[in-house]
C-alpha positions in Angstrom: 54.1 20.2 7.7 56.2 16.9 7.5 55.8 13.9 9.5 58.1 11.1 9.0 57.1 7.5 9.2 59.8 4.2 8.4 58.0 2.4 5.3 57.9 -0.8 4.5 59.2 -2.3 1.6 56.7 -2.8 -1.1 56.5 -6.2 -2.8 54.8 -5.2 -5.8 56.1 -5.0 -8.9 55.2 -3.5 -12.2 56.0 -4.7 -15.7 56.3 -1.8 -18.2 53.8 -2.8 -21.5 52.6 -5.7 -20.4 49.5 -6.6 -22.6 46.1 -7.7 -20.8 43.0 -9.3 -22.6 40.5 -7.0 -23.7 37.5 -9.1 -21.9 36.9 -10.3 -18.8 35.6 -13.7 -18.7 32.5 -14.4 -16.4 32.6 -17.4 -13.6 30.0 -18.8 -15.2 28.7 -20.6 -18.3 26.4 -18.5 -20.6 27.4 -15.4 -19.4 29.0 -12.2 -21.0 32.6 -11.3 -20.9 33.1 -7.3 -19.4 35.5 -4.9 -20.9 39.2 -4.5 -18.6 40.6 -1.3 -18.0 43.7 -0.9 -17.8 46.5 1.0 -15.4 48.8 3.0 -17.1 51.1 0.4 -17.1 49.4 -2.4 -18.9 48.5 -2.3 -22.7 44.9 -3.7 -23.4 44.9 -5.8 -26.5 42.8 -4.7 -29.3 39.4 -6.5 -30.2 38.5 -7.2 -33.7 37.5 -4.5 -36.1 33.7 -5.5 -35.6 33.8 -5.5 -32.0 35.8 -2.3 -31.6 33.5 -0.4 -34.0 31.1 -0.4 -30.9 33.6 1.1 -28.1 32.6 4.6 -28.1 31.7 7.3 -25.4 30.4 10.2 -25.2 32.1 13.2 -23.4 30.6 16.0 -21.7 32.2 18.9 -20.2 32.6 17.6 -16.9 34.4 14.5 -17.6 37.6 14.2 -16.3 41.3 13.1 -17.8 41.3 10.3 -15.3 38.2 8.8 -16.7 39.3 10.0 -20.9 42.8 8.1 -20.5 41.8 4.9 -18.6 39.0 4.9 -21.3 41.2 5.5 -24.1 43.5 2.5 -23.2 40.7 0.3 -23.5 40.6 1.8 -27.6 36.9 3.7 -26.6 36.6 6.5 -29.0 34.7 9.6 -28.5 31.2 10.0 -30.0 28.4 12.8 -30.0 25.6 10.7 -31.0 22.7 10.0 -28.4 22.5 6.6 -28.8 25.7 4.7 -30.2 27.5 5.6 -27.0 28.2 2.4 -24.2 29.3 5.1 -21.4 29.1 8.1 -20.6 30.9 10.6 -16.8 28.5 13.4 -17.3 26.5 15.9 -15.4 24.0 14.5 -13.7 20.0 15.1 -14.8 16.4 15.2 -14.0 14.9 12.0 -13.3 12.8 12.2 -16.3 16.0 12.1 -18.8 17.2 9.1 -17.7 14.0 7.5 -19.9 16.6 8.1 -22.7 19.2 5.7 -21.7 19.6 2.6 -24.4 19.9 -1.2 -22.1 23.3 -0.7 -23.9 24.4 2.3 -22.2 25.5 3.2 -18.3 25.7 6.7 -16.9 27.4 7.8 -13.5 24.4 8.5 -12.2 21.2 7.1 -10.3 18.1 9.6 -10.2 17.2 11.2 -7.3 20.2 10.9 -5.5 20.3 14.6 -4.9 18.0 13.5 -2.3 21.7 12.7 -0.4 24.0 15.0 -2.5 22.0 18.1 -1.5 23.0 19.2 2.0 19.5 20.4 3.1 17.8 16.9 1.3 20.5 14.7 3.5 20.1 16.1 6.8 16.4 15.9 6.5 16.6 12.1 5.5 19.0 11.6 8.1 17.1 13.7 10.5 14.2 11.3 9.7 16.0 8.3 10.4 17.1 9.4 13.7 13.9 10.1 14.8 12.8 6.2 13.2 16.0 4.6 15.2 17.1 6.5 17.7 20.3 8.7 18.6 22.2 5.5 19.1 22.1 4.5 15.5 22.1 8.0 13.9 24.3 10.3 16.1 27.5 10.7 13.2 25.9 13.7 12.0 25.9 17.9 14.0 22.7 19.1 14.9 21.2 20.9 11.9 19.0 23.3 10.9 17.0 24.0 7.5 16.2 27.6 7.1 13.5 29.5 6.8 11.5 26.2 7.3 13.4 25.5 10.6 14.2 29.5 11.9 12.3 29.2 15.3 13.6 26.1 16.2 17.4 27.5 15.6 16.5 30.6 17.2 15.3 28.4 20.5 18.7 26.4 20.1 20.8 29.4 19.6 19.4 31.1 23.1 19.9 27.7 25.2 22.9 27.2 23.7 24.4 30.2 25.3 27.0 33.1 23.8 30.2 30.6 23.3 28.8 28.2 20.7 30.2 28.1 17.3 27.4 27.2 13.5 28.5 27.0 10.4 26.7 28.9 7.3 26.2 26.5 4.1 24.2 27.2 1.1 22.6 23.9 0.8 23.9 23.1 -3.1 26.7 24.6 -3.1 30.3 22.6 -3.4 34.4 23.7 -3.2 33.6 25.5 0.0 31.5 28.4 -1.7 29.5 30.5 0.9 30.5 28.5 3.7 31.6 31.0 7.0 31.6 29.9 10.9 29.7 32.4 13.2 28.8 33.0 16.5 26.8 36.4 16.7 22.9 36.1 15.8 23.8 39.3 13.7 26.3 37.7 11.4 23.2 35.3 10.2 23.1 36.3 6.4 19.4 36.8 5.2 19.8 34.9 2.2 17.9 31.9 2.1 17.6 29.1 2.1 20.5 28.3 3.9 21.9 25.2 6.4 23.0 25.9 9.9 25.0 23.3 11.3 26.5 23.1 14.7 30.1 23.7 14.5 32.5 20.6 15.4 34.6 23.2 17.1 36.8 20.6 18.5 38.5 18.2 15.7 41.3 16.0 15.7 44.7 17.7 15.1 47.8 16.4 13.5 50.5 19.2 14.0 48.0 21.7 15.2 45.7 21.9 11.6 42.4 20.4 11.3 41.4 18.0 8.8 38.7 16.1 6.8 39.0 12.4 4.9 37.3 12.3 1.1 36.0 9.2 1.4 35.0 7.0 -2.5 32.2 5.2 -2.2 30.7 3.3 -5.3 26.8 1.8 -5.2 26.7 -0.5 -8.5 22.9 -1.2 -7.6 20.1 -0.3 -5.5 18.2 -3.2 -5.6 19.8 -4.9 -4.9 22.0 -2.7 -2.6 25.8 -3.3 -3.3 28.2 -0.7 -1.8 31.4 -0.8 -2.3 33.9 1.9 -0.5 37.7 2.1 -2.1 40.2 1.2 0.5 42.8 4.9 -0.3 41.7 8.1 -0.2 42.8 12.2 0.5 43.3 13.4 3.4 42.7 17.2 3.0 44.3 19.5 5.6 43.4 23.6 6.5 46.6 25.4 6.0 46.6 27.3 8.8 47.0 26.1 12.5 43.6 25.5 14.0 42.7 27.6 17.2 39.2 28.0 18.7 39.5 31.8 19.5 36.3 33.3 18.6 38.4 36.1 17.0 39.9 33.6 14.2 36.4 32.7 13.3 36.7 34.3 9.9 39.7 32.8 8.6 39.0 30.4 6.3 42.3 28.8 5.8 42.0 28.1 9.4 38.1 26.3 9.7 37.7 24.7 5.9 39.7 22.1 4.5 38.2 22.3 1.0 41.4 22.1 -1.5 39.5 24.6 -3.6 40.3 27.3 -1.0 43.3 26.1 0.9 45.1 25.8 -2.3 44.8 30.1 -2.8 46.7 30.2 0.6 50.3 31.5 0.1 51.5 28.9 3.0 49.3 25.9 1.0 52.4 23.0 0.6 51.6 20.1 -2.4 52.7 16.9 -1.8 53.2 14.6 -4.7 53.7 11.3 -2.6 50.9 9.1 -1.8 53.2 7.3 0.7 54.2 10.9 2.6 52.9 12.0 5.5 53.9 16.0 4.2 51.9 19.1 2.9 48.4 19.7 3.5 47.1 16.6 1.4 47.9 13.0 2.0 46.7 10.0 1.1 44.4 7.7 3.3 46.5 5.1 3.5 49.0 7.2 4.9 47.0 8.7 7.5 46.0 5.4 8.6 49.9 4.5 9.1 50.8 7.4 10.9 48.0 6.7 12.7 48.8 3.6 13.7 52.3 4.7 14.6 51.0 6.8 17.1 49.5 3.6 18.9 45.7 4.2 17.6 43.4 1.2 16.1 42.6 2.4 12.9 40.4 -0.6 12.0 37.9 0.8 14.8 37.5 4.4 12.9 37.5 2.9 9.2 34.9 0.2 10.7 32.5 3.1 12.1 33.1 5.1 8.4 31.3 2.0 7.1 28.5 2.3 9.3 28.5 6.1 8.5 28.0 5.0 4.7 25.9 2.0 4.7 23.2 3.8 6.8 23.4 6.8 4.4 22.9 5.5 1.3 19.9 3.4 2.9 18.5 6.9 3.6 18.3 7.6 -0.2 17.2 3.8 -1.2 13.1 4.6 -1.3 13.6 7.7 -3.3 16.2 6.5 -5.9 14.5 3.0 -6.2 10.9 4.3 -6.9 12.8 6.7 -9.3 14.6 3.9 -11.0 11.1 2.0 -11.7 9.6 4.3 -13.2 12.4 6.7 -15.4 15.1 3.3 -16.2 15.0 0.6 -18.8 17.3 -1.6 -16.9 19.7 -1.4 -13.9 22.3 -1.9 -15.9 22.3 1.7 -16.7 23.7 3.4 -13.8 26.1 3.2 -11.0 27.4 6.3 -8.8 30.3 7.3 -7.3 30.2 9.5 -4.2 32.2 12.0 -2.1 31.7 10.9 1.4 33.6 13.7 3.4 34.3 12.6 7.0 35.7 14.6 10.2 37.4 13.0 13.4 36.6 15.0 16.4 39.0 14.8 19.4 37.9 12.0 20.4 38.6 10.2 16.7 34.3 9.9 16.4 33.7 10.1 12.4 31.4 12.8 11.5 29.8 13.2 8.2 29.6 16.8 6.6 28.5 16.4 3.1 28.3 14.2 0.0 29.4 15.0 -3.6 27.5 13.5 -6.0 29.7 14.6 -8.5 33.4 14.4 -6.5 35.8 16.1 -8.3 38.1 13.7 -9.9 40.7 16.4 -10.9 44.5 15.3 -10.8 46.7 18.3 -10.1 49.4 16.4 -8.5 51.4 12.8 -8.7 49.4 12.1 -5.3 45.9 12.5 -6.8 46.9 10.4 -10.4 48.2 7.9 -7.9 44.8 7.5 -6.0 42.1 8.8 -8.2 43.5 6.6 -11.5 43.8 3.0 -9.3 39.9 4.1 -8.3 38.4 5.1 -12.0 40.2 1.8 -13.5 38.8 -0.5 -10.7 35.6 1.8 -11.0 35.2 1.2 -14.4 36.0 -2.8 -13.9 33.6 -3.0 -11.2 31.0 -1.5 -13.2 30.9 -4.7 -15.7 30.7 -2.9 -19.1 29.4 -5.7 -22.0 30.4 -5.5 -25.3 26.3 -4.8 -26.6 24.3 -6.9 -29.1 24.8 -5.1 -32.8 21.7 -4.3 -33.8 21.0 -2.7 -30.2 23.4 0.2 -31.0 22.5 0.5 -35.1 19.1 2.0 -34.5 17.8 4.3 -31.6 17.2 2.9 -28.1 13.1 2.9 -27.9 12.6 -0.8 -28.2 13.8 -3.5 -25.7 14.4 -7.2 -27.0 11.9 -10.0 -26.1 14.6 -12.8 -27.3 14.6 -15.1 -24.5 18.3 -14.9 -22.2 19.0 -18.2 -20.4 19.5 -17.9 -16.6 22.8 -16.6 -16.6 22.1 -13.3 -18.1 23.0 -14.0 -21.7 24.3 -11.3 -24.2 21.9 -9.0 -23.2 21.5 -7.5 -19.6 18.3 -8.1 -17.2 15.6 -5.2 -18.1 12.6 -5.1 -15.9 11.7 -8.9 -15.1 8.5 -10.2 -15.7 8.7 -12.3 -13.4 6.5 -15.7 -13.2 3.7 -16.2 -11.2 5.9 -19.3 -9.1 8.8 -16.7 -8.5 6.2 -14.3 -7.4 4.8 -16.7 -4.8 8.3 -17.0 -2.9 8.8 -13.4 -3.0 5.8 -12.7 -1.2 6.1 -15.5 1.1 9.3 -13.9 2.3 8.1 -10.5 2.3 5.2 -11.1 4.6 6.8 -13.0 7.6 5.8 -11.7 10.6 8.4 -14.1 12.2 11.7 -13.4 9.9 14.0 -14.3 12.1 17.3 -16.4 10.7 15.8 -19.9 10.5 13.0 -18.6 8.0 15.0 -16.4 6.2 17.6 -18.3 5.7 15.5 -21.0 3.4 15.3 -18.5 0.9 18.6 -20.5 -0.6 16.8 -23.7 -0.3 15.4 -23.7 -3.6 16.6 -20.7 -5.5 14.4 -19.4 -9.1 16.0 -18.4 -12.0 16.6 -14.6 -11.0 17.5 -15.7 -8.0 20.5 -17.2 -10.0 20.8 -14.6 -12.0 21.2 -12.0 -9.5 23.7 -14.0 -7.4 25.6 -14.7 -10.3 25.9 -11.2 -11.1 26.7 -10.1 -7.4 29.5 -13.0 -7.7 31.3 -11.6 -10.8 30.9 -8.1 -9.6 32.7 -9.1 -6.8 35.6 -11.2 -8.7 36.1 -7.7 -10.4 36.6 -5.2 -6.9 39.8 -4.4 -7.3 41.0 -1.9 -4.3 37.4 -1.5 -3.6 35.6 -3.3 -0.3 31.9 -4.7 -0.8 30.7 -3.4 2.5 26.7 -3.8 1.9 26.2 -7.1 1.7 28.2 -8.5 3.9 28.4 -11.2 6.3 28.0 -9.0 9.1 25.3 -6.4 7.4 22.2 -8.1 8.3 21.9 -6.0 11.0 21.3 -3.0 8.2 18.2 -4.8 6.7 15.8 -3.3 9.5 16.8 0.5 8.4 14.9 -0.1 5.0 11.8 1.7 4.8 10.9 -1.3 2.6 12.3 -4.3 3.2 13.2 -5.7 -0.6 13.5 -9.7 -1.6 17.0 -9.4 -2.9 18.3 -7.5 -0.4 17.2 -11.0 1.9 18.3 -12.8 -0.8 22.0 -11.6 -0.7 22.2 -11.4 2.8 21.7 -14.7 3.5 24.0 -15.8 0.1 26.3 -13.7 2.3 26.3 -15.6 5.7 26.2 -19.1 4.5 29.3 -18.4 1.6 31.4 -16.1 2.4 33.7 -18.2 4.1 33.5 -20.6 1.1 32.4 -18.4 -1.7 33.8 -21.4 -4.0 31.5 -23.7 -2.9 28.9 -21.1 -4.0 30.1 -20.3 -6.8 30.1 -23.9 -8.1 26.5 -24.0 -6.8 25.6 -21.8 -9.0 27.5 -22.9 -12.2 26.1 -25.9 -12.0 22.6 -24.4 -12.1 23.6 -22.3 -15.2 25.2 -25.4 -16.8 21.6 -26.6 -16.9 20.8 -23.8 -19.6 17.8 -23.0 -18.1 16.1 -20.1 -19.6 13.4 -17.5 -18.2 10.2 -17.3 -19.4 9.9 -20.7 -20.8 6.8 -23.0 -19.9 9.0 -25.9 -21.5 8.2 -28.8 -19.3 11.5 -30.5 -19.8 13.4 -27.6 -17.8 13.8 -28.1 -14.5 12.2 -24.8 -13.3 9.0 -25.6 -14.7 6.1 -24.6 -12.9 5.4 -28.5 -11.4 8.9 -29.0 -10.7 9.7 -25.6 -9.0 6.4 -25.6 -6.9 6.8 -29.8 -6.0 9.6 -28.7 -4.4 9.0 -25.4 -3.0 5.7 -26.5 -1.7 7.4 -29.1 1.0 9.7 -26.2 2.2 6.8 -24.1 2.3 5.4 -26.6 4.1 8.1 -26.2 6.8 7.7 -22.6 6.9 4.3 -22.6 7.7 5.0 -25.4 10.5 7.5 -22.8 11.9 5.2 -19.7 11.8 2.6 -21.5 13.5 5.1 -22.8 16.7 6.3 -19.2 16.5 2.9 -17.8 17.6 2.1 -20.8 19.6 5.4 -19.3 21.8 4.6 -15.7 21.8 1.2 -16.6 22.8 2.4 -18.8 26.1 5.6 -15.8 26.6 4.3 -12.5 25.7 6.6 -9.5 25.9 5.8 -7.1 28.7 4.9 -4.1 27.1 2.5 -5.9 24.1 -1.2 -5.0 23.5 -3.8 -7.2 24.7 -5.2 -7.9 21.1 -1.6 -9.5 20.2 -2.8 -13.1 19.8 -5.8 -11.9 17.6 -2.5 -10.4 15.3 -0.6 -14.0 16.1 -3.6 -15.6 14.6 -4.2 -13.1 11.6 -0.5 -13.4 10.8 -0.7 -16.7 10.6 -3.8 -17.0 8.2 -1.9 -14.3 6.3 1.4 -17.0 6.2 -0.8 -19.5 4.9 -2.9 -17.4 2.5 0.3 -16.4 0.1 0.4 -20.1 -0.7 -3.3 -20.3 -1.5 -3.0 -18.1 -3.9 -3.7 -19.2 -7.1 -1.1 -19.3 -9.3 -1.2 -16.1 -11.6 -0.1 -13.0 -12.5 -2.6 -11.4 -10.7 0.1 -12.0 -7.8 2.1 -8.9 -8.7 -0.5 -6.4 -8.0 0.8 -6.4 -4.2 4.7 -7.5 -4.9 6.4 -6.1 -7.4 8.9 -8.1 -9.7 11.7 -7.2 -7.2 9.7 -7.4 -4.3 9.1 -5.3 -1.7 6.9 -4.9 1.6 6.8 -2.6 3.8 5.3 -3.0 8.0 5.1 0.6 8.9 4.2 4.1 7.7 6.2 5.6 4.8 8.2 8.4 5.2 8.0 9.5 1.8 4.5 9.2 0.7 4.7 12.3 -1.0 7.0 10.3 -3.4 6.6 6.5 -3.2 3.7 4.5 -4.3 1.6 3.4 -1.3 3.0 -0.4 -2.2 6.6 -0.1 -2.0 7.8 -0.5 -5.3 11.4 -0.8 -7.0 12.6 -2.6 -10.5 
């Protein structure tokens, strides 16, 4: 299968051996330098003896040469020790192992995001959210079934559906297309459970008669806050047999998967080596998206809805992975992800999602997949912001954290869990129980901004600086929109989002913002009255916008008491007047710790029932 397509004339050039600093300076004062890694055509040059002494990182049997030689040009070496190690592509583990990861160290891995990687665990949390939003929000995913738990429900669904529908058969962890068949009979239902029952998307989008799917990478360097990043190329992975939607072809695999792992044992499977051809039955994304485009079809309108496909899924796993993180990780430095998001365009070019890999396989059999997969791991691995660690943290054990003080920039040493003060604590709760959060409350939140406020936007800031081929597409100027399908609605998450509307249009007017606020060498912790964050200082000032804030609240109910909304109970202005009481009652708090026993130190609230009770703490809780 070859489709030809005139190409440009590409611009960029390369220069053989060219030798890149070892660090990446931060934008700002005060704040570690990050390791750079390297393509294959750049040297990295070396650090001193001292400093390189403390690149190593430990292998497993799942990680993959693309990750060993971008690792290796940085000079890591390999290391079996449990806790000299900065990094580490491995399998991922139960929940409670993370507890073993050093502040030094970062794993590919969050815990509990089999809660999305398991095919039974992500239709359920997406089955959930559709009920929560509504169709029109979550309607990217075929109608599923759980078995045995949901077997009369399919069974009602397979008799109105009538004899000519189509399901797909999944084992729900399975992965490279393993157990996977397409039925139609009742009788060809295997009895092995459990299983995943899908309706069949028996009409997909065809280029030169074969079906398709997209493997989409998609990176999250944080859940709280949430960053996702998605990386603009990808594989487009074809069936090697013409598609046809004859009941009798039903069993011919070649035909209904796309998984390489069993189009590849066809006789009729043709590689393709070039990430700018549109030939064989794997192309790039990029190329897709041209040959696309040459056929007259706006492929900024199906990439846009692929966002929305991955921002609302990886909000569906947030509670579960963030209540994890709290209580199994010393720090959030320690883990990042990279998923498999595996997409489908039906006839209509409507992005469906079938699965995601937790673990995607990053094997490179061909020119194409080097091409792709080694641009993604080195911007991956840039993204991530490795730090060269502190000595002694890597000489002994990881049990103990430091209590040095780090100024407000982060220091030498990454952010464990914040103990936050009792005057940061007030603002997170003031935002987090606003009855009235609409954009002129929330967007004082950058009116006077705490020291972890800094902190945190500096670090989103240099993560940012450091994308690469990757797009941040939660936050974004546009994602606000995304905050509502949090089961708990977290500070930073406001925090970044409204960072995100008022900068990104002049993100160097931010960034000097908040250089000048490190330049101050402020440090956390500190009840030093000369800094300016002291407790009377901050609170002088925060109590006049609070001031304001209140005002606001109160002409807020003073209007939904004179306009009411048609459908609203009659005991609304008894909840106007209790959430105003409860406005002004955050701020008569007294100053103390005591504070934190209803917001935690990343801050979280939540207005409606969880849906994971089972799971979460009845006060939503995260780092």
């Amino acid at each position: 299968m070859t489709i030809i397509i005139e190409e440009p004339m590409s611009l960029e050039t390369k220069d053989d051996g060219e030798e890149r600093p070892a660090l990446v300076p931060s934008l700002f004062p005060f704040k570690p330098p990050t390791l750079y890694f390297s393509t294959a055509n750049e040297k990295v040059e070396l650090l001193p003896a001292e400093q390189r002494r403390l690149l190593k990182w430990k292998m497993s049997n799942v990680t993959p040469n693309v990750v060993k030689d971008t690792i290796a040009r940085s000079h890591f070496k390999v290391t079996k020790k449990s806790h000299d190690w900065l990094g580490c592509w491995g399998h991922h583990m139960k929940s409670p192992g993370f507890k073993a990861i050093g502040e030094h160290q970062k794993l590919n891995h969050f815990p509990g995001t089999f809660q999305i990687g398991r095919k039974d665990r992500l239709w359920r949390n997406l089955s959930k959210m559709q009920v929560r939003f509504g169709k029109r929000e979550f309607n990217f995913f075929p109608r599923t079934f759980v078995l045995p738990q949901d077997l009369k429900l399919l069974r009602k669904a397979w008799e109105d559906g009538g004899s000519r529908q189509k399901w797909i058969i999944k084992p729900p962890a399975s992965a490279r297309g393993i157990g996977i068949q397409v039925i139609y009979k009742w009788s060809q239902m295997p009895r092995k459970r459990p299983l995943l029952v899908q309706k069949y998307l028996h009409k997909p989008y065809l280029i030169s008669g074969n079906k398709f799917d997209l493997r989409i990478y998609v990176y999250v360097t944080s859940y709280d806050p949430l960053r996702i990043y998605i990386f603009s190329d990808g594989l487009v992975r074809f069936a090697s047999c013409k598609y046809s939607s004859s009941m009798k072809t039903l069993s011919n695999k070649f035909m209904h998967l796309t998984n390489y792992s069993v189009n590849k044992q066809n006789s009729e499977y043709q590689t393709n080596s070039d990430d700018k051809a549109c030939q064989g039955h794997k192309w790039a994304l990029k190329a897709l998206w041209q040959y696309l485009g040459s056929q007259g079809i706006n492929t900024s309108v199906i990439w846009e809805k692929i966002k929305d496909i991955v921002i609302k899924t990886i909000i569906a796993s947030e509670p579960y992975v963030t209540s994890l993180l709290k209580i199994h990780v010393q720090t959030p430095y320690s883990c990042h992800e990279l998923f498999g998001f595996d997409i489908m365009l039906d006839e209509n070019l409507k992005p469906w999602i079938l699965e995601v890999n937790i673990s995607p396989s990053l094997h490179s059999n061909t020119a194409l997949d080097v091409s792709i997969k080694g641009q993604m791991i080195r911007d991956l691995l840039n993204l991530a912001g490795f730090h060269i660690p502190q000595k002694d943290d890597v000489v002994t054990p990881c049990s103990s954290t430091s209590s040095s003080p780090t100024n407000l920039c982060g220091g030498s040493r990454e952010r464990s869990k914040l103990d936050l003060s009792a005057d940061e604590k007030v603002k997170r709760a003031f935002y987090l129980t606003q009855r009235y959060a609409d954009q002129d409350v929330l967007s004082t939140v950058l009116a006077v901004l705490t020291p972890d406020d800094v902190r945190v936007l500096a670090e989103t800031e240099d993560e940012l600086n450091r994308r690469g081929e990757f797009e941040r597409v939660f936050p974004s100027p546009t994602s606000s929109r995304y905050l509502r399908f949090f089961e708990c609605q977290r500070y930073l998450n406001i925090l970044l989002d409204q960072w995100e509307q008022k900068y990104w249009n002049n993100r160097t007017k931010g960034i000097s913002l908040l250089r000048s606020h490190c330049q101050e060498g402020i440090h956390l912790g500190t009840n030093d009255p000369a800094h300016i964050w002291s407790k009377t200082s901050y609170m002088s000032t925060f109590e006049v916008r609070r001031q304001d804030l209140v005002s606001l609240s109160k002409s807020r109910v003073v209007v939904s008491q004179q306009h009411p909304a048609h459908d609203d109970d009659d005991d609304d202005d008894d909840d106007d007047d209790r959430s105003d009481r409860e406005v002004s009652s955050v701020f008569s708090l007294p100053v103390s710790s005591s504070l934190g026993s209803s917001f935690t130190s990343s801050g979280c609230a939540s207005s409606q029932p969880s849906l994971t009770q089972s799971l979460l703490p009845q006060h939503c809780a995260s780092l």
